[in-house]
N, C-alpha and C positions, 0 to 999 in steps of 0.2 A: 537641595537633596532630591533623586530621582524618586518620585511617585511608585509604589509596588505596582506590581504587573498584574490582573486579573485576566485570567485568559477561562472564557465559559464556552467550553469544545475542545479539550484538546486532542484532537486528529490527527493526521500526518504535518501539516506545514504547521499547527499553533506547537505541536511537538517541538521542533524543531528550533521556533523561536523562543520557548521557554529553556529548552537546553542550553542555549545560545547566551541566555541572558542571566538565568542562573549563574551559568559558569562565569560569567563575566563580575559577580557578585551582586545583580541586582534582586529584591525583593520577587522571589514568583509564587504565585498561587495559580494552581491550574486543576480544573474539573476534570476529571475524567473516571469511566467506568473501565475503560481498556485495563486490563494489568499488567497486559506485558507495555503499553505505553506507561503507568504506575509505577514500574519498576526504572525503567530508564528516566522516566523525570526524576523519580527519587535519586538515583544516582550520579543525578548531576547538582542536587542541591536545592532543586523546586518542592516547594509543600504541595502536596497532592490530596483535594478532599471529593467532596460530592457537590454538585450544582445548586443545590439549597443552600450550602454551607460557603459555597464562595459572593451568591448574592447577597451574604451580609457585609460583608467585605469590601464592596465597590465604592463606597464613600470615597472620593478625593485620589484614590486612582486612577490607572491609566487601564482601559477596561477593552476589549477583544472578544466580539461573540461569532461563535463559527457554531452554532447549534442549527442542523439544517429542519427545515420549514417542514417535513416531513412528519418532525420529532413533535409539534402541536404545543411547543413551548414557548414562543415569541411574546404570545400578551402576556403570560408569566412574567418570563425573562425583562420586557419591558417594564412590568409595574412596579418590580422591585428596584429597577433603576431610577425608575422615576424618584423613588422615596430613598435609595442610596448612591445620591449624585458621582457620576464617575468624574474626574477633571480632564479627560480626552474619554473620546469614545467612538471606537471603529465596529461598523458589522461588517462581516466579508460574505456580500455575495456571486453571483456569478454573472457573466458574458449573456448567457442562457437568458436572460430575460431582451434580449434584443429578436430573438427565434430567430424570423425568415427574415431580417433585415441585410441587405444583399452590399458587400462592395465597402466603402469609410464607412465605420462605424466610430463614433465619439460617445460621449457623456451625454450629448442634444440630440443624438437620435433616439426616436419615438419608440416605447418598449412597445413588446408583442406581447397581447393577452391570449393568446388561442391556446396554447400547451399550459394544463394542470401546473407542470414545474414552472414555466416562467410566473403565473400567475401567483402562486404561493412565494415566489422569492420579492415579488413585487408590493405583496399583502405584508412581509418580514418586513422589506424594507422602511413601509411607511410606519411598522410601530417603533424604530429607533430614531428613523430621519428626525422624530416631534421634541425626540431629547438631545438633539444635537452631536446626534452620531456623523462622523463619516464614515461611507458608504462606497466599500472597494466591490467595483465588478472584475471578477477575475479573467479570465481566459482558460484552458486547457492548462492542467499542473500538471509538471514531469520532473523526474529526480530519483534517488537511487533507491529502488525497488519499484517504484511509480512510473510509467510510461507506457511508448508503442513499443518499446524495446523488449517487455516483459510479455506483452500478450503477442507478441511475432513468434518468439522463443518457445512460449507457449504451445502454440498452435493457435490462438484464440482470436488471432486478430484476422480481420477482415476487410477487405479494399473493396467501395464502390465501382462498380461497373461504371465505365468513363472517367475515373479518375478520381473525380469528386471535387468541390468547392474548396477555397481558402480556408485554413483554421490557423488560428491565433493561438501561440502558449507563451508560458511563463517557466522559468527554472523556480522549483521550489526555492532555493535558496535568496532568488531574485525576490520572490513573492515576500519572503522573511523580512528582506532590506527595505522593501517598500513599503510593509505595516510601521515598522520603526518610523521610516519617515512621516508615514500620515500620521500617525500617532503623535509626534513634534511639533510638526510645520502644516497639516494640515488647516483649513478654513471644515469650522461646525457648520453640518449639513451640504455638506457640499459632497458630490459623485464623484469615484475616481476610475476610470478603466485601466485593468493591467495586466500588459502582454510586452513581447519584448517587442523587438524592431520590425520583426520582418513574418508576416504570416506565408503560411505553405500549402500547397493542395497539398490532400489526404495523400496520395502516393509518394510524392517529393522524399520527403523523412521517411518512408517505411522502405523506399529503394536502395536508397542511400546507407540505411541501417540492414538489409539484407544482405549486402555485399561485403559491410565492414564485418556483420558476422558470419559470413557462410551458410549462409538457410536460406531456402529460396520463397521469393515470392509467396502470400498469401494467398488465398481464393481470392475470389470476386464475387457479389453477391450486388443484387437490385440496390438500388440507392436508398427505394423505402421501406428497408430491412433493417436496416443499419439503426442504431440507437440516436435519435435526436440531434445528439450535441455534436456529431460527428456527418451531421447531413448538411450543414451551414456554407454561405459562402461570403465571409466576412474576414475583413482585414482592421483588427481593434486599435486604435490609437491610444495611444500613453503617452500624448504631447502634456496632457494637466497632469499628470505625473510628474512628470519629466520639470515643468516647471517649480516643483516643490525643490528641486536639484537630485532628483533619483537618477541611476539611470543604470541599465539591466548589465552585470559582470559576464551575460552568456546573450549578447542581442539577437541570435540566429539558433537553430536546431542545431546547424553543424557544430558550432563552438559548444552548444549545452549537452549537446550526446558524445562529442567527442571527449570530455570532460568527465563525464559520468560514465560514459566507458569505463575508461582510463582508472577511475575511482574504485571500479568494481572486478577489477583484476581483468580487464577481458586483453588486455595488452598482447600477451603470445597467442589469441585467438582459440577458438573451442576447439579447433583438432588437435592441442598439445595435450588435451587433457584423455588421460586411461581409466576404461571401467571396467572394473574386474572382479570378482570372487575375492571376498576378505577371509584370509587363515585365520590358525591360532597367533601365529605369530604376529599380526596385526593388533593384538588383545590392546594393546598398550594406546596403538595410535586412534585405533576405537573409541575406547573409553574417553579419551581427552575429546574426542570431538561430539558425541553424547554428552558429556559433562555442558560443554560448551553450551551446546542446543538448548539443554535442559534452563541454563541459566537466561540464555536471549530470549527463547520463545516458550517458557513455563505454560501457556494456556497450551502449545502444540504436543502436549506428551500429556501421557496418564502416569507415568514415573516421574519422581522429584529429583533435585540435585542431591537432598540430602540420603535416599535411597541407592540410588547408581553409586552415590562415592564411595557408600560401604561395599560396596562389593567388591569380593577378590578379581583378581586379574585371571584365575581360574576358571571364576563362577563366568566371566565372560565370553573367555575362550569355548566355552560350552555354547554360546552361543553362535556363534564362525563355523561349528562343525557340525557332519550330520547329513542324510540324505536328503532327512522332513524340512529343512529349513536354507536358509544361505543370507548371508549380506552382503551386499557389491560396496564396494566402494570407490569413489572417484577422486583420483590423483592428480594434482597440478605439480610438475615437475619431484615426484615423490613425495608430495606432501600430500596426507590427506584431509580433502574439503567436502565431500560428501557422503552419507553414507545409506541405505533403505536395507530393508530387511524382510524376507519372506516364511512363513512356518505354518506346515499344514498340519492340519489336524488328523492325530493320532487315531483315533476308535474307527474302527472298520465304516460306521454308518457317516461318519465327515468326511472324512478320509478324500472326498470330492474337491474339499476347500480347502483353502487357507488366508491366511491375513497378511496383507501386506502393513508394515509397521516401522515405525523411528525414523519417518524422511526429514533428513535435515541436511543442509547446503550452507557451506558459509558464505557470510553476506557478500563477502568481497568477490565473489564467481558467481553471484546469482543472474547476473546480463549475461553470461556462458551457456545459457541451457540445460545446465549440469542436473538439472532436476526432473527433466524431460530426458536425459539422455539414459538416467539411473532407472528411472520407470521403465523404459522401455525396453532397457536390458533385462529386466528384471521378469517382465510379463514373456519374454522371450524363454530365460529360465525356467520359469513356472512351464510353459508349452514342453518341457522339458522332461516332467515330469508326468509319467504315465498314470493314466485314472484320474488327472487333477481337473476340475471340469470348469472352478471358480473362481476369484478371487476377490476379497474384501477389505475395506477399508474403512479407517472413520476420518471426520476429516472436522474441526470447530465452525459451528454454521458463521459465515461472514468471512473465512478468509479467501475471499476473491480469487488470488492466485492460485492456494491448491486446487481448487476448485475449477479451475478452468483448464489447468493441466490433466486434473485427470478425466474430467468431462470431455477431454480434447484426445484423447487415448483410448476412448471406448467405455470410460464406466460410467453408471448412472445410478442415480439416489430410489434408494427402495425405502427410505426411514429418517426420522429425525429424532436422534436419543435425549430428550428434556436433562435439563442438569447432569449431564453424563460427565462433566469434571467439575471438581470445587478447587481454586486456586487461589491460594488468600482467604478471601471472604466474598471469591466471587464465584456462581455458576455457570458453568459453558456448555451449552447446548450442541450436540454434533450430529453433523449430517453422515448416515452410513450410505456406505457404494458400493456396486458390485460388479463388475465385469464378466461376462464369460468367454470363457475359452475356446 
Protein backbone atom coordinates (compact mmCIF):
# COMPACT_ATOMS: atom_id res chain seq x y z
CA UNK A 1 0.00 0.00 0.00
CA UNK A 2 1.38 3.53 -0.95
CA UNK A 3 2.38 5.59 2.19
CA UNK A 4 0.13 9.14 2.36
CA UNK A 5 1.88 12.08 1.09
CA UNK A 6 2.73 14.87 3.68
CA UNK A 7 3.72 17.77 1.80
CA UNK A 8 4.85 20.93 4.73
CA UNK A 9 4.85 24.13 2.11
CA UNK A 10 2.62 23.92 -0.32
CA UNK A 11 3.75 26.48 -2.94
CA UNK A 12 3.63 26.58 -6.47
CA UNK A 13 5.56 23.10 -7.47
CA UNK A 14 4.42 20.88 -3.89
CA UNK A 15 0.90 22.32 -5.34
CA UNK A 16 1.23 20.90 -8.11
CA UNK A 17 2.32 17.51 -6.98
CA UNK A 18 -0.34 17.24 -4.44
CA UNK A 19 -2.93 17.81 -7.34
CA UNK A 20 -1.25 15.26 -9.24
CA UNK A 21 -1.44 12.68 -6.75
CA UNK A 22 -4.58 13.34 -5.12
CA UNK A 23 -6.26 13.00 -8.39
CA UNK A 24 -4.44 9.95 -9.11
CA UNK A 25 -6.28 8.66 -5.66
CA UNK A 26 -3.34 8.71 -3.44
CA UNK A 27 -3.62 9.76 0.35
CA UNK A 28 -2.50 13.83 0.41
CA UNK A 29 -2.23 15.99 3.31
CA UNK A 30 -0.78 19.31 2.47
CA UNK A 31 -0.09 22.59 4.72
CA UNK A 32 -0.83 25.57 3.48
CA UNK A 33 -1.94 29.21 4.50
CA UNK A 34 -2.58 30.31 0.63
CA UNK A 35 -6.41 29.96 0.01
CA UNK A 36 -6.67 30.45 -3.28
CA UNK A 37 -3.77 27.33 -3.21
CA UNK A 38 -6.56 25.83 -0.23
CA UNK A 39 -9.20 25.97 -2.66
CA UNK A 40 -7.56 24.17 -5.66
CA UNK A 41 -6.01 21.44 -3.47
CA UNK A 42 -9.31 20.99 -2.02
CA UNK A 43 -10.79 20.43 -5.28
CA UNK A 44 -8.68 17.95 -6.35
CA UNK A 45 -9.17 15.67 -3.36
CA UNK A 46 -6.18 16.67 -0.98
CA UNK A 47 -6.95 17.35 2.90
CA UNK A 48 -5.59 20.75 3.50
CA UNK A 49 -4.66 21.78 7.25
CA UNK A 50 -2.14 24.02 9.04
CA UNK A 51 1.72 23.18 9.64
CA UNK A 52 1.16 22.02 13.33
CA UNK A 53 -1.52 19.88 12.43
CA UNK A 54 0.41 17.97 9.48
CA UNK A 55 3.55 17.39 11.81
CA UNK A 56 1.53 15.02 13.77
CA UNK A 57 1.02 13.19 10.89
CA UNK A 58 4.40 12.30 9.50
CA UNK A 59 4.76 8.98 11.17
CA UNK A 60 5.45 6.25 8.42
CA UNK A 61 4.95 8.70 5.55
CA UNK A 62 6.46 9.83 2.69
CA UNK A 63 7.11 13.41 3.89
CA UNK A 64 8.19 16.84 1.60
CA UNK A 65 9.45 19.98 3.11
CA UNK A 66 9.54 23.12 0.96
CA UNK A 67 9.25 25.60 4.02
CA UNK A 68 11.94 28.39 3.11
CA UNK A 69 14.70 29.17 5.75
CA UNK A 70 13.48 32.64 5.78
CA UNK A 71 10.22 31.37 7.61
CA UNK A 72 12.77 30.40 11.12
CA UNK A 73 10.89 27.04 11.08
CA UNK A 74 13.46 24.37 10.26
CA UNK A 75 14.55 23.34 13.96
CA UNK A 76 10.74 23.13 14.64
CA UNK A 77 10.08 21.49 11.54
CA UNK A 78 13.02 19.06 12.32
CA UNK A 79 12.09 18.12 15.89
CA UNK A 80 8.88 17.10 15.32
CA UNK A 81 10.32 14.66 12.81
CA UNK A 82 12.59 13.48 14.54
CA UNK A 83 9.79 12.24 17.09
CA UNK A 84 7.28 11.48 14.07
CA UNK A 85 9.45 9.29 11.76
CA UNK A 86 8.62 9.84 8.12
CA UNK A 87 9.41 6.47 5.94
CA UNK A 88 11.12 8.71 3.00
CA UNK A 89 12.05 11.99 3.56
CA UNK A 90 12.91 14.86 0.88
CA UNK A 91 13.79 18.74 1.72
CA UNK A 92 13.79 20.82 -1.48
CA UNK A 93 16.46 23.23 -1.52
CA UNK A 94 18.03 25.30 -4.02
CA UNK A 95 21.13 25.56 -6.68
CA UNK A 96 21.71 29.03 -4.60
CA UNK A 97 23.92 27.51 -2.15
CA UNK A 98 26.72 26.90 -4.84
CA UNK A 99 26.74 31.15 -5.15
CA UNK A 100 29.86 32.19 -7.18
CA UNK A 101 30.85 28.64 -8.12
CA UNK A 102 31.70 29.07 -11.95
CA UNK A 103 31.39 26.42 -14.88
CA UNK A 104 30.30 22.06 -13.89
CA UNK A 105 28.69 22.27 -11.03
CA UNK A 106 27.57 18.64 -9.29
CA UNK A 107 26.57 17.47 -5.91
CA UNK A 108 30.77 17.56 -4.85
CA UNK A 109 31.16 20.99 -5.50
CA UNK A 110 31.97 23.06 -2.49
CA UNK A 111 28.87 25.28 -1.28
CA UNK A 112 29.44 29.16 -0.93
CA UNK A 113 28.84 30.68 2.51
CA UNK A 114 29.12 34.44 1.73
CA UNK A 115 25.38 35.36 0.78
CA UNK A 116 22.73 35.39 3.94
CA UNK A 117 20.48 32.99 1.35
CA UNK A 118 23.00 30.38 0.60
CA UNK A 119 23.90 30.26 4.16
CA UNK A 120 20.46 29.79 5.70
CA UNK A 121 19.65 27.10 3.08
CA UNK A 122 22.83 25.35 4.17
CA UNK A 123 22.01 25.83 7.98
CA UNK A 124 18.12 24.11 6.67
CA UNK A 125 19.82 21.63 5.14
CA UNK A 126 21.94 20.20 7.97
CA UNK A 127 18.83 20.03 10.29
CA UNK A 128 17.04 17.23 7.83
CA UNK A 129 20.42 15.70 6.28
CA UNK A 130 20.66 14.10 10.46
CA UNK A 131 17.18 12.33 9.80
CA UNK A 132 17.78 10.90 6.69
CA UNK A 133 16.33 13.25 4.51
CA UNK A 134 17.23 13.60 0.73
CA UNK A 135 18.14 16.74 -0.14
CA UNK A 136 17.18 18.19 -3.82
CA UNK A 137 19.02 21.36 -4.92
CA UNK A 138 16.94 22.89 -7.40
CA UNK A 139 17.85 25.16 -10.20
CA UNK A 140 15.72 28.15 -11.67
CA UNK A 141 11.64 26.98 -11.65
CA UNK A 142 9.54 27.85 -14.70
CA UNK A 143 5.91 26.84 -15.77
CA UNK A 144 2.69 28.31 -16.34
CA UNK A 145 2.36 31.45 -14.72
CA UNK A 146 6.09 31.20 -13.47
CA UNK A 147 9.00 32.28 -15.72
CA UNK A 148 11.12 34.97 -17.85
CA UNK A 149 8.08 34.80 -19.94
CA UNK A 150 6.02 36.57 -17.29
CA UNK A 151 8.17 39.28 -16.09
CA UNK A 152 9.32 40.07 -20.17
CA UNK A 153 5.47 40.69 -20.80
CA UNK A 154 5.48 42.48 -17.82
CA UNK A 155 7.92 44.83 -18.25
CA UNK A 156 9.88 43.63 -15.35
CA UNK A 157 12.39 41.82 -16.55
CA UNK A 158 16.01 42.80 -16.96
CA UNK A 159 19.15 41.66 -19.05
CA UNK A 160 22.66 42.09 -17.76
CA UNK A 161 24.87 44.25 -19.49
CA UNK A 162 27.20 41.82 -21.59
CA UNK A 163 24.82 39.06 -21.62
CA UNK A 164 25.44 37.53 -18.53
CA UNK A 165 26.62 33.98 -17.29
CA UNK A 166 25.01 30.37 -17.68
CA UNK A 167 21.69 29.59 -15.59
CA UNK A 168 20.39 26.29 -15.05
CA UNK A 169 16.31 25.56 -15.02
CA UNK A 170 13.84 23.07 -14.38
CA UNK A 171 10.24 22.71 -15.82
CA UNK A 172 7.95 22.78 -13.02
CA UNK A 173 6.49 19.76 -13.92
CA UNK A 174 10.11 18.06 -14.50
CA UNK A 175 10.83 19.13 -10.90
CA UNK A 176 7.20 17.12 -9.80
CA UNK A 177 8.60 13.97 -11.55
CA UNK A 178 11.74 14.11 -9.79
CA UNK A 179 10.51 14.43 -6.11
CA UNK A 180 8.34 11.24 -6.92
CA UNK A 181 11.44 9.77 -7.97
CA UNK A 182 13.69 10.68 -4.98
CA UNK A 183 10.94 10.02 -2.89
CA UNK A 184 10.99 5.94 -4.29
CA UNK A 185 14.43 5.32 -5.39
CA UNK A 186 16.33 7.71 -3.59
CA UNK A 187 19.52 6.71 -1.22
CA UNK A 188 18.98 8.59 2.79
CA UNK A 189 21.10 11.57 2.95
CA UNK A 190 22.28 11.58 -0.06
CA UNK A 191 22.22 15.32 -2.44
CA UNK A 192 20.55 15.55 -5.64
CA UNK A 193 20.98 18.46 -8.18
CA UNK A 194 18.09 19.42 -10.53
CA UNK A 195 18.03 21.18 -13.86
CA UNK A 196 17.41 19.91 -17.18
CA UNK A 197 20.01 19.13 -19.80
CA UNK A 198 21.23 22.12 -21.02
CA UNK A 199 21.95 25.60 -19.18
CA UNK A 200 21.65 29.02 -21.09
CA UNK A 201 23.14 32.64 -20.68
CA UNK A 202 20.61 34.92 -19.32
CA UNK A 203 19.95 36.44 -22.90
CA UNK A 204 19.70 33.07 -24.93
CA UNK A 205 15.74 32.32 -23.61
CA UNK A 206 14.69 35.94 -23.08
CA UNK A 207 15.60 36.48 -27.12
CA UNK A 208 14.16 33.71 -28.26
CA UNK A 209 11.00 34.29 -26.15
CA UNK A 210 10.94 38.22 -27.40
CA UNK A 211 10.50 37.23 -30.81
CA UNK A 212 8.02 34.27 -30.47
CA UNK A 213 6.09 36.92 -28.61
CA UNK A 214 6.29 40.24 -30.25
CA UNK A 215 7.88 42.64 -27.48
CA UNK A 216 11.10 43.77 -27.76
CA UNK A 217 14.05 43.35 -25.87
CA UNK A 218 14.43 44.38 -22.20
CA UNK A 219 16.72 46.98 -20.72
CA UNK A 220 20.09 46.33 -19.68
CA UNK A 221 21.14 47.21 -16.50
CA UNK A 222 25.02 46.53 -14.57
CA UNK A 223 25.32 43.02 -13.74
CA UNK A 224 25.50 43.90 -9.86
CA UNK A 225 21.99 45.05 -9.90
CA UNK A 226 20.59 42.30 -10.88
CA UNK A 227 19.18 39.88 -8.07
CA UNK A 228 21.72 37.13 -6.85
CA UNK A 229 20.34 34.16 -8.40
CA UNK A 230 20.41 35.53 -11.90
CA UNK A 231 24.20 36.84 -11.67
CA UNK A 232 25.69 33.16 -11.65
CA UNK A 233 27.70 31.38 -14.30
CA UNK A 234 26.98 27.75 -13.76
CA UNK A 235 25.93 24.84 -15.74
CA UNK A 236 24.00 22.23 -12.89
CA UNK A 237 24.37 18.56 -13.61
CA UNK A 238 21.57 15.97 -13.05
CA UNK A 239 23.88 13.06 -13.99
CA UNK A 240 22.75 11.45 -10.00
CA UNK A 241 19.49 12.30 -11.01
CA UNK A 242 19.48 10.91 -13.85
CA UNK A 243 20.88 7.75 -12.38
CA UNK A 244 17.71 7.12 -10.11
CA UNK A 245 16.19 6.72 -14.03
CA UNK A 246 14.60 10.42 -14.21
CA UNK A 247 14.95 12.13 -16.91
CA UNK A 248 13.55 15.80 -17.82
CA UNK A 249 10.06 15.57 -20.49
CA UNK A 250 11.32 19.41 -21.43
CA UNK A 251 15.49 18.84 -21.47
CA UNK A 252 15.94 22.50 -23.11
CA UNK A 253 14.27 26.13 -22.66
CA UNK A 254 13.10 25.71 -26.16
CA UNK A 255 11.13 22.46 -25.79
CA UNK A 256 9.81 23.92 -22.10
CA UNK A 257 8.67 27.43 -23.32
CA UNK A 258 7.49 26.27 -26.35
CA UNK A 259 5.27 23.97 -24.51
CA UNK A 260 4.03 26.28 -21.98
CA UNK A 261 3.41 28.58 -24.63
CA UNK A 262 1.32 26.52 -26.31
CA UNK A 263 -0.58 25.65 -22.82
CA UNK A 264 -1.34 29.21 -22.33
CA UNK A 265 -3.12 29.95 -25.29
CA UNK A 266 -0.33 32.25 -26.86
CA UNK A 267 -0.68 29.91 -30.25
CA UNK A 268 -2.38 32.94 -32.61
CA UNK A 269 0.12 35.39 -30.86
CA UNK A 270 -0.71 38.67 -28.92
CA UNK A 271 -1.83 40.82 -31.95
CA UNK A 272 -4.96 38.70 -32.49
CA UNK A 273 -6.09 39.84 -29.46
CA UNK A 274 -8.82 43.40 -29.18
CA UNK A 275 -9.26 45.72 -26.39
CA UNK A 276 -12.02 47.58 -26.21
CA UNK A 277 -14.67 49.46 -24.28
CA UNK A 278 -17.21 46.70 -22.80
CA UNK A 279 -21.32 47.83 -23.59
CA UNK A 280 -24.39 46.90 -22.00
CA UNK A 281 -24.63 44.26 -24.18
CA UNK A 282 -21.51 42.64 -23.11
CA UNK A 283 -23.49 42.20 -19.43
CA UNK A 284 -23.70 38.60 -20.05
CA UNK A 285 -20.05 37.71 -21.24
CA UNK A 286 -18.87 39.95 -18.19
CA UNK A 287 -20.41 38.39 -15.50
CA UNK A 288 -19.29 34.81 -16.66
CA UNK A 289 -15.85 36.02 -16.64
CA UNK A 290 -16.07 37.76 -13.02
CA UNK A 291 -17.87 34.81 -11.71
CA UNK A 292 -14.78 32.91 -13.05
CA UNK A 293 -12.28 35.27 -11.42
CA UNK A 294 -14.08 35.39 -8.43
CA UNK A 295 -13.99 31.52 -8.11
CA UNK A 296 -9.91 31.02 -9.24
CA UNK A 297 -8.46 33.96 -7.39
CA UNK A 298 -11.13 34.65 -4.13
CA UNK A 299 -7.98 36.45 -2.17
CA UNK A 300 -7.94 38.98 -5.74
CA UNK A 301 -11.44 40.55 -5.10
CA UNK A 302 -13.24 42.13 -2.31
CA UNK A 303 -16.56 40.75 -3.93
CA UNK A 304 -17.54 37.02 -3.38
CA UNK A 305 -18.91 34.41 -5.85
CA UNK A 306 -21.80 34.26 -3.86
CA UNK A 307 -22.61 38.18 -4.08
CA UNK A 308 -21.85 38.85 -8.06
CA UNK A 309 -24.14 35.61 -8.75
CA UNK A 310 -27.09 37.39 -7.24
CA UNK A 311 -26.85 40.08 -9.19
CA UNK A 312 -29.08 40.96 -12.11
CA UNK A 313 -27.79 41.24 -15.62
CA UNK A 314 -29.27 44.78 -15.19
CA UNK A 315 -27.49 45.68 -11.99
CA UNK A 316 -24.46 44.81 -14.24
CA UNK A 317 -24.91 46.56 -17.22
CA UNK A 318 -25.03 49.65 -14.82
CA UNK A 319 -21.81 48.99 -14.76
CA UNK A 320 -20.40 49.12 -18.66
CA UNK A 321 -22.14 52.55 -18.87
CA UNK A 322 -21.58 56.04 -17.96
CA UNK A 323 -19.08 58.81 -18.28
CA UNK A 324 -17.49 58.25 -14.41
CA UNK A 325 -16.55 54.82 -15.17
CA UNK A 326 -15.81 52.24 -18.13
CA UNK A 327 -14.50 48.53 -18.38
CA UNK A 328 -12.29 47.33 -21.48
CA UNK A 329 -12.31 44.20 -22.12
CA UNK A 330 -9.97 41.76 -24.00
CA UNK A 331 -11.18 39.47 -26.87
CA UNK A 332 -9.36 36.34 -28.26
CA UNK A 333 -11.10 35.60 -31.43
CA UNK A 334 -14.65 36.97 -29.72
CA UNK A 335 -14.31 35.38 -26.87
CA UNK A 336 -13.89 37.27 -23.73
CA UNK A 337 -10.58 36.60 -21.50
CA UNK A 338 -10.10 39.77 -19.79
CA UNK A 339 -11.52 42.23 -18.23
CA UNK A 340 -10.33 45.86 -15.69
CA UNK A 341 -12.50 48.51 -14.79
CA UNK A 342 -12.17 52.17 -14.06
CA UNK A 343 -14.71 54.60 -11.80
CA UNK A 344 -14.23 58.05 -10.49
CA UNK A 345 -15.28 59.59 -7.95
CA UNK A 346 -18.47 61.46 -7.96
CA UNK A 347 -18.28 64.48 -5.19
CA UNK A 348 -16.90 67.57 -6.54
CA UNK A 349 -13.70 67.44 -3.93
CA UNK A 350 -12.51 63.55 -5.65
CA UNK A 351 -13.62 64.11 -8.41
CA UNK A 352 -9.56 64.19 -9.30
CA UNK A 353 -9.47 60.26 -8.81
CA UNK A 354 -10.61 57.24 -9.41
CA UNK A 355 -10.08 53.41 -8.88
CA UNK A 356 -8.97 51.15 -10.99
CA UNK A 357 -10.72 47.69 -10.13
CA UNK A 358 -11.69 43.79 -11.03
CA UNK A 359 -8.22 42.88 -13.11
CA UNK A 360 -8.63 39.60 -14.10
CA UNK A 361 -7.16 37.48 -17.18
CA UNK A 362 -7.69 33.97 -17.91
CA UNK A 363 -5.10 31.75 -17.16
CA UNK A 364 -4.89 30.40 -20.51
CA UNK A 365 -3.67 33.99 -22.15
CA UNK A 366 -1.67 35.12 -19.26
CA UNK A 367 1.96 34.42 -21.41
CA UNK A 368 -0.16 37.05 -23.91
CA UNK A 369 0.32 40.12 -22.03
CA UNK A 370 -3.30 40.60 -21.99
CA UNK A 371 -2.94 42.17 -18.51
CA UNK A 372 -0.37 44.68 -19.43
CA UNK A 373 -2.13 45.55 -22.68
CA UNK A 374 -5.71 46.12 -20.62
CA UNK A 375 -3.81 48.53 -18.05
CA UNK A 376 -2.48 50.48 -20.48
CA UNK A 377 -5.50 51.10 -22.29
CA UNK A 378 -7.10 51.76 -19.59
CA UNK A 379 -4.54 54.69 -18.03
CA UNK A 380 -4.92 55.96 -21.64
CA UNK A 381 -8.66 56.16 -21.08
CA UNK A 382 -8.58 57.76 -17.73
CA UNK A 383 -5.83 60.69 -19.73
CA UNK A 384 -9.17 60.89 -21.30
CA UNK A 385 -10.91 62.08 -18.91
CA UNK A 386 -10.80 65.88 -18.10
CA UNK A 387 -9.81 67.03 -14.42
CA UNK A 388 -8.82 63.29 -13.62
CA UNK A 389 -5.39 63.86 -12.10
CA UNK A 390 -5.05 60.21 -10.29
CA UNK A 391 -5.52 56.84 -10.23
CA UNK A 392 -5.75 54.10 -7.49
CA UNK A 393 -5.39 50.73 -6.89
CA UNK A 394 -5.14 47.87 -4.24
CA UNK A 395 -3.41 45.10 -5.09
CA UNK A 396 -2.89 41.61 -2.03
CA UNK A 397 0.60 42.15 -0.52
CA UNK A 398 2.67 39.16 -2.03
CA UNK A 399 1.19 38.83 -5.45
CA UNK A 400 4.60 39.34 -7.34
CA UNK A 401 3.08 39.59 -10.76
CA UNK A 402 0.50 42.34 -10.22
CA UNK A 403 2.67 44.00 -8.62
CA UNK A 404 5.43 44.26 -11.04
CA UNK A 405 2.94 45.18 -13.69
CA UNK A 406 1.84 47.94 -12.22
CA UNK A 407 5.05 49.12 -10.73
CA UNK A 408 6.21 48.63 -14.43
CA UNK A 409 3.42 51.26 -15.66
CA UNK A 410 4.17 54.14 -13.33
CA UNK A 411 2.38 53.34 -10.08
CA UNK A 412 3.82 53.20 -6.77
CA UNK A 413 2.80 52.13 -2.99
CA UNK A 414 1.74 55.12 -0.72
CA UNK A 415 0.16 52.28 1.98
CA UNK A 416 -0.33 48.85 3.16
CA UNK A 417 -4.09 48.14 4.35
CA UNK A 418 -3.63 45.43 7.57
CA UNK A 419 -6.35 42.82 7.09
CA UNK A 420 -8.04 44.62 4.30
CA UNK A 421 -9.79 41.05 3.06
CA UNK A 422 -11.11 38.18 5.22
CA UNK A 423 -11.34 35.01 2.87
CA UNK A 424 -12.31 31.93 4.53
CA UNK A 425 -10.82 32.17 7.78
CA UNK A 426 -7.92 34.00 6.36
CA UNK A 427 -6.76 37.79 6.41
CA UNK A 428 -5.04 39.45 3.30
CA UNK A 429 -3.18 42.41 3.71
CA UNK A 430 -3.13 44.93 0.60
CA UNK A 431 -0.70 47.03 -0.86
CA UNK A 432 -2.41 50.44 -2.13
CA UNK A 433 -0.97 52.44 -5.36
CA UNK A 434 -1.30 55.38 -6.92
CA UNK A 435 -0.20 56.68 -10.32
CA UNK A 436 -0.45 60.11 -11.56
CA UNK A 437 -1.58 61.49 -14.40
Amino acid sequence: MTPPLVLLGSGYTLTRLAVAEARAGRDVLAATRDAARRAELERAGARVTDLEDALTRTAGAHVVVSVPPDAGLDTRIASALAGQVPARLVYLSSTGVYGRARGHVDEDTPVELSTPSSRERIEAESRYLPLGAMVMRIAGIYGPGRGIHTRLLSGALRLPEGGGGRISRIYVDDLVESIRVVLTRGEPGALYCVADDRSAPSEEPVAWLSQRLGVPMPPRIPLAQLNETLRGDRDISNARLKSLGWAPRYPDFISGYTALLKAEGHGAGPTQLVIRRLVAEDAEAFKALRLRGLRDNPESFAASVEEDSALSLEAVRGWLVGASQCVLGAFDGGQLVGALGLNRESRARLAHKAMVWGMYVAPEVRSRGVGRRLLTALIDEARKMGGLKCLLLAVSVGNAPAHALYRSLGFRTYGVEPNALKVGETFLDEELMVLTL
